[in-house]
C-alpha atoms as one frame of an Amber mdcrd trajectory, in Angstrom:
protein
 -19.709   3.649 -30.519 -18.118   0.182 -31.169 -18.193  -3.039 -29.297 -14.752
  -4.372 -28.442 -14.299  -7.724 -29.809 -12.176  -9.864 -27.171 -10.065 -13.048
 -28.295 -10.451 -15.760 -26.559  -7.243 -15.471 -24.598  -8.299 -12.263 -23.354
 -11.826 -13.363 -22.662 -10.319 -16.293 -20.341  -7.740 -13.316 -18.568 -10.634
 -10.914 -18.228 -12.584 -14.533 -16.484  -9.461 -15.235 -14.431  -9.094 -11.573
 -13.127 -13.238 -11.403 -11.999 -12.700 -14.637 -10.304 -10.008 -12.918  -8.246
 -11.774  -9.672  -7.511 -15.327 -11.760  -6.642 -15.048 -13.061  -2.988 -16.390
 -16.448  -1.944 -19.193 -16.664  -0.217 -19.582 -16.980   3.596 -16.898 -14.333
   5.047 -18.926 -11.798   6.295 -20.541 -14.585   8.386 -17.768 -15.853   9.565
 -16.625 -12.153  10.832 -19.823 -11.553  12.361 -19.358 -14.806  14.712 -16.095
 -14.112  15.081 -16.632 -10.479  16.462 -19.582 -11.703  18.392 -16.994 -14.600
  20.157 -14.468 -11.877  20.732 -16.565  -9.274  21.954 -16.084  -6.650  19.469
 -17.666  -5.054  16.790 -17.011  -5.769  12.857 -15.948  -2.110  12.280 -13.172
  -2.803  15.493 -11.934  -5.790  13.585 -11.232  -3.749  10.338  -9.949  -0.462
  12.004  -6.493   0.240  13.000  -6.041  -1.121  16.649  -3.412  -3.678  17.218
  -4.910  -4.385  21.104  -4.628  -8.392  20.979  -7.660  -9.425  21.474  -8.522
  -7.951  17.762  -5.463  -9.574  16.588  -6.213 -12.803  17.523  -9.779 -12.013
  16.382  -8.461 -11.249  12.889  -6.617 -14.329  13.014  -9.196 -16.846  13.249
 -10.793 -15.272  10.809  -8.195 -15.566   8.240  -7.575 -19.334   9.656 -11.426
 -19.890   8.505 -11.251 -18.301   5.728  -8.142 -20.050   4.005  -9.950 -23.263
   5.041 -12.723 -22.666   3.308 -10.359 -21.890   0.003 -10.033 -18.238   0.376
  -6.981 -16.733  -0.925  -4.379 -14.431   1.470  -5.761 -11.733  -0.981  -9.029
 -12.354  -0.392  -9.015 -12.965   3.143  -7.664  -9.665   3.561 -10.204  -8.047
   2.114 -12.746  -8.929   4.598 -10.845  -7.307   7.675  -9.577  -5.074   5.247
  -5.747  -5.639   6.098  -2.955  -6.964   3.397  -2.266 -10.140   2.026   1.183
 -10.080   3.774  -0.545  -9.084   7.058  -2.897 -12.235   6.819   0.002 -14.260
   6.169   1.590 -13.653   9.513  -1.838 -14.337  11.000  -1.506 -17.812   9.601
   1.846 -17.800  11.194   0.547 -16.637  14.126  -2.432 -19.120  14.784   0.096
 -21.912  13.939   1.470 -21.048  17.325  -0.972 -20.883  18.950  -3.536 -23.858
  20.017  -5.759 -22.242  22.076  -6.986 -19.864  18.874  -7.203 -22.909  16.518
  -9.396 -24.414  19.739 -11.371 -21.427  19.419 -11.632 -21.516  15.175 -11.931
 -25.172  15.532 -15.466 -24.490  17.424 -16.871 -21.944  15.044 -15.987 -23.935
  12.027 -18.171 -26.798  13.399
């Protein structure tokens, strides 16, 4: 068996695309707060339902996350949604000050 040699242009892609796959630290924390705040459970965050409450939920979440340097991508790993999805929820807790109240508190 040989070793593959890597030059150093594909050494510093295969860096970049680890980076991008690795996710920062702190977001199942923040979840678990979140889900505790909203009443819910982790698992209801991730799953399917569209009832508000988990919407709003998943939103300060994401609102966290990207202000802690989190990309969309990553972000919507944790509540296991797209990174097109957790763009609206940006869009969505942009509208809305009594959610960034609400993410405002947890993040101090």
């Amino acid at each position: 068996m040989s070793v593959a040699v890597l030059s150093e242009a594909e050494r510093a892609f295969a860096v970049e695309v680890a980076k991008r796959t690795e996710l920062p630290p702190g977001g199942p924390e923040i979840v678990a707060a979140v889900a505790e705040l909203f009443a819910c459970t982790v698992d209801d965050i991730r799953g399917d339902s569209k009832v508000s409450r988990l919407v709003d939920a998943r939103s300060v979440i994401v609102y966290l996350l990207r202000g802690r340097g989190w990309t969309f991508a990553q972000s919507g790993t944790v509540i296991n949604r797209t990174d097109s999805t957790t763009q609206h929820l940006i869009e969505r807790i942009t509208k809305s000050l009594e959610l960034r109240r609400l993410a405002n508190g947890i993040a101090a």
